[in-house]
N, C-alpha and C positions, 0 to 999 in steps of 0.2 A: 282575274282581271284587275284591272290597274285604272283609278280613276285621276280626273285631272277638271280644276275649276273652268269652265268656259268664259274666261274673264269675268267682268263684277254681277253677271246674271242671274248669279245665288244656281246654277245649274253645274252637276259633276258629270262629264261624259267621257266615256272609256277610253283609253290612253287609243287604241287601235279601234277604230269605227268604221264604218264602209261608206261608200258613194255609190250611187246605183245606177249610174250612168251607163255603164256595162249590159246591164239585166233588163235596160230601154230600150237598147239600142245603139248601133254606129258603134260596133266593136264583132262586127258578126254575125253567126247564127246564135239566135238566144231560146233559151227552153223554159217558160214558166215554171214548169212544175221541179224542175231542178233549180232552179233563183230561188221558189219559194224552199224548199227542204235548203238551200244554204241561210237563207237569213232568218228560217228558226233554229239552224245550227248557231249560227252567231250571240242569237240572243240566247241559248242555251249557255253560251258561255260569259256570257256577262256584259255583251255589248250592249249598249243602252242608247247609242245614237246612230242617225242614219241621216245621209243628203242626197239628194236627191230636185228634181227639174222639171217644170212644169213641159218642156220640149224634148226630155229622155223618153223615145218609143212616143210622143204626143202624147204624155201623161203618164205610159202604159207602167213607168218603175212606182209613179203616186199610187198606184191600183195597187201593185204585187205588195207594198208597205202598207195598206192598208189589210188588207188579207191575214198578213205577216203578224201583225200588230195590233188584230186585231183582239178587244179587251185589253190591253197591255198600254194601255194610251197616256195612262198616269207616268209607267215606267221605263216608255220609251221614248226619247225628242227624234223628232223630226226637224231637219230643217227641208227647205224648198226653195226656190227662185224662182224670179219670174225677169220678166221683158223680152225675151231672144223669141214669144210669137207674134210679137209686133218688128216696128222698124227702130230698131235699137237709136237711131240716131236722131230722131222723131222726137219734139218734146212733149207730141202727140201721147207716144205709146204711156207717159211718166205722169198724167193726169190721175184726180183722185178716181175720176171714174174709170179710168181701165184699169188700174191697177188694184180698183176693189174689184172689179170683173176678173181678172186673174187671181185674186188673191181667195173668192168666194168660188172659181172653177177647181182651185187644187184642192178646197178643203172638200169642197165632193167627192173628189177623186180620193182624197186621204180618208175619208167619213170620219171627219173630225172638226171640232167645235171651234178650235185656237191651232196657231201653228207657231210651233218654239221657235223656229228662228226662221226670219222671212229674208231673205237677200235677193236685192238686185243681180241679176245674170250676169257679169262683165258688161256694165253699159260703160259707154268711152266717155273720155275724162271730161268733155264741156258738159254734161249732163252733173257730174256729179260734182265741177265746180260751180255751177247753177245750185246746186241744191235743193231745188223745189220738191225734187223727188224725199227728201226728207220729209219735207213737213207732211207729205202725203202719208208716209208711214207713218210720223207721228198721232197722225189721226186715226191709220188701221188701230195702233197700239190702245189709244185711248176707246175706241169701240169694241173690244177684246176679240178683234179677231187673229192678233198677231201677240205672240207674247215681248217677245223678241228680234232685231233688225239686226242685219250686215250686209255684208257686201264683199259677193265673188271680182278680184280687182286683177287686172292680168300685167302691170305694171306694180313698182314701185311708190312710184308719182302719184298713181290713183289711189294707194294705199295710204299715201301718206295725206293728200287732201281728204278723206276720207275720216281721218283719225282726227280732224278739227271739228266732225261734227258729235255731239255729245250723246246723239241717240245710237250711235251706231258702235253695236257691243260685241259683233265679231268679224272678223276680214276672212276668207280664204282664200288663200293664196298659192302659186306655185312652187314649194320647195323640194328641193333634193338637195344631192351632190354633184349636181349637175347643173343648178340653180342657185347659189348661192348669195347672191345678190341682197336676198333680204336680211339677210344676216346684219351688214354696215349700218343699217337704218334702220327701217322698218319694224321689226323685231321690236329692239330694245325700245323705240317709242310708243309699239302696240301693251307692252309689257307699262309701260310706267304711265299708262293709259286706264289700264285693267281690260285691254281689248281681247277677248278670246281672237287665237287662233288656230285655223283649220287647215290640213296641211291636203291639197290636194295631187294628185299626179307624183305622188311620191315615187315613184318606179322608173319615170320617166318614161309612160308609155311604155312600160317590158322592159327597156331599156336593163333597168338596174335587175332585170332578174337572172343576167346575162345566157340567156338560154337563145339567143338568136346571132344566128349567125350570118355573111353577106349574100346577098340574094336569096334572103327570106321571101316568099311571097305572101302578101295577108288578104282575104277575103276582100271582096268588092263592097260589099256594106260596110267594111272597118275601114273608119276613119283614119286610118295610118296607112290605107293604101289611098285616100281621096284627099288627104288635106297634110302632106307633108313638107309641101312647099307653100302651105296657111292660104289654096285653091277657095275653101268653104268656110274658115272661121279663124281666129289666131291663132300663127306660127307655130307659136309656145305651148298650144296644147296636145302638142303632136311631139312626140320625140323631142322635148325640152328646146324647140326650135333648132337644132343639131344637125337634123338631118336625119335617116337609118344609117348611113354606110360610116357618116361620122361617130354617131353615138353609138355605133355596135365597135367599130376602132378604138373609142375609148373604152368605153366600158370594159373590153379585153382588157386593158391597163389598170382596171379596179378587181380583177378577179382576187389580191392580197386581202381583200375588206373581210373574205369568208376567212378565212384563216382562224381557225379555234370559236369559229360560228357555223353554224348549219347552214349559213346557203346565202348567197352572196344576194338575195333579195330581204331575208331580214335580217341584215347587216345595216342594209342601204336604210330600213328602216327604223333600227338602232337611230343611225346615225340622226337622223330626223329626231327622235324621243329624249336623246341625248341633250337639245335645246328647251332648256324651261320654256324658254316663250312659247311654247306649242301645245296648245289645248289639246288636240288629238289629231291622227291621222289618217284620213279618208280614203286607205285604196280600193282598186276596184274588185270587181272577183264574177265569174260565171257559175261556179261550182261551189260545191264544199269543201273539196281538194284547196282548192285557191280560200277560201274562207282560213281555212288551218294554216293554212302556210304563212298567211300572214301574221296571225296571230302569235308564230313562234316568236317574232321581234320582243314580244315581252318578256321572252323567256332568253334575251342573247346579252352577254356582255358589253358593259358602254366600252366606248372605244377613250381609247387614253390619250391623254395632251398629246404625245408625238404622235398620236394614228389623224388625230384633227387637224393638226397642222400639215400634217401631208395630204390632208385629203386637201386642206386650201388651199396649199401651194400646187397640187392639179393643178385646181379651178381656176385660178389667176393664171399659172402659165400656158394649161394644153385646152382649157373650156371654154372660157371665157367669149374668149376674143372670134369663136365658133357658131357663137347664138346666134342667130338671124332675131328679126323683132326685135320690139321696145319689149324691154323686161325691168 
């Protein structure tokens, strides 16, 4: 395993780390006892962080991490989120008292005293150009129940206001090669910042693992068969806002990425690791099968100036202009 600074937090967390969004729920049928035999796989291998959502399964992925992790507390971070069980748009929900309510509900659920990195869920942008939600963390931080603050941001824009306030020490965000976006900006200003980031949805929802073809059907609980025209939550979390039918079209046009790489999903996340600015990368996984596969990305060749530039010039000509949603 490969580690990497999580921006100025004095924290090293594993180039390839998991999100447990999967293993909650809204991706399927999920099996406990298979989640948990994959994330003491992971941590066998040297992965030492985990994110994770106080609304993944109503808590149910905080539980399997705590299980998972359990004794191991020293040497494993968690991060968490909160707001998405209230009304996200509420200046309600962003109070010191509900959000010490959430914030004192997950670490039950985690049986843990501190929580390494606390981030806001995607709240929308008047919330966090208001900022009060800040100082509220600023208080968790001072009463130790948080060590650490960021903020999951589904824009750009959000990231970028975000980066003016001083407490907040890591963003996660949406990237791939199908997202490219934050590359122009964001990035480089989270970087001269010292802002850890977390790279979520690297795969683009399967997307990038190119194993799906047109007229895939996906379970009624997966989130790719209820929210792909952003029905239940944003666009962008769903097939990189794309669509299936377009993101399986291109993606056929990325199958060159595998070429003298094992598998055209950790290529895609090469390509991700490739960028210093990127703390680590948070795919998802059901199994242990998926656990390892992703993990081979440590093990694949960066890809070289002309393979980057081709992958941009894609993204500016055939992706781009595809995206549904503010990104």
């Amino acid at each position: 395993m490969k580690y990497r600074h999580l921006g100025n937090t004095g924290l090293k967390v594993s180039e390839v780390s998991f999100g447990t969004w999967a293993i909650g729920g809204s991706w399927g049928k999920t099996n406990d006892a298979e989640a948990l035999k994959s994330l003491d796989r992971a941590i066998g291998e040297g992965v030492n962080f985990f994110d994770t959502a106080d609304v993944y399964g109503n808590g149910h992925s905080e539980e399997l991490l705590a299980m998972a992790t359990k004794g191991k507390e020293e040497d494993i971070h968690i991060a968490t989120k909160f707001c998405r069980s209230g009304d996200i748009h509420s200046a309600d929900t962003y109070t010191y008292e509900n959000v010490q309510t959430f914030c004192e509900n997950s670490l039950k659920r985690l049986n843990r005293e501190a929580i390494d990195l606390y981030q806001i869920h995607c709240p929308p942008l008047e919330i966090l150009q208001d900022g009060s939600v800040f100082e509220v963390l600023d208080r968790l931080k001072k009463e130790g129940k948080i060590k650490h603050y960021g903020v999951s941001v589904e824009t750009v824009e959000e990231g970028l206001v975000c980066l003016n306030h001083e407490g907040v020490d890591a963003l996660q965000v949406i990237f791939n090669i199908f997202r490219q976006k934050p590359l122009e900006t964001l990035l480089p200003e989270a970087k001269q910042k010292g802002t850890g980031i977390l790279v979520r949805l690297p795969l683009a929802s399967g997307l990038l693992t190119g194993k799906f073809t047109q007229g895939h059907r996906f379970e009624e609980d997966d989130h790719r068969a209820f929210n792909e025209n952003g029905e239940s939550f944003n666009i962008g979390e769903t097939f990189a806002g794309l669509g299936f039918s377009k993101g399986v079209e291109l993606a056929e046009e990325l199958r060159w990425i595998a070429e003298g790489r094992q598998s055209m999903a950790s290529a895609s996340l090469r390509w991700i690791l490739d960028h210093e600015e990127v703390s680590c990368i948070i795919p998802g996984f059901k199994n242990e099968q998926q656990v390892i596969g992703n993990l081979v990305a440590l093990q694949e060749k960066s890809f070289s100036q002309a393979e980057k530039t081709r992958l941009q010039d894609f993204y500016q000509q055939k992706v781009k202009n595809n995206i549904r949603g503010p990104y």
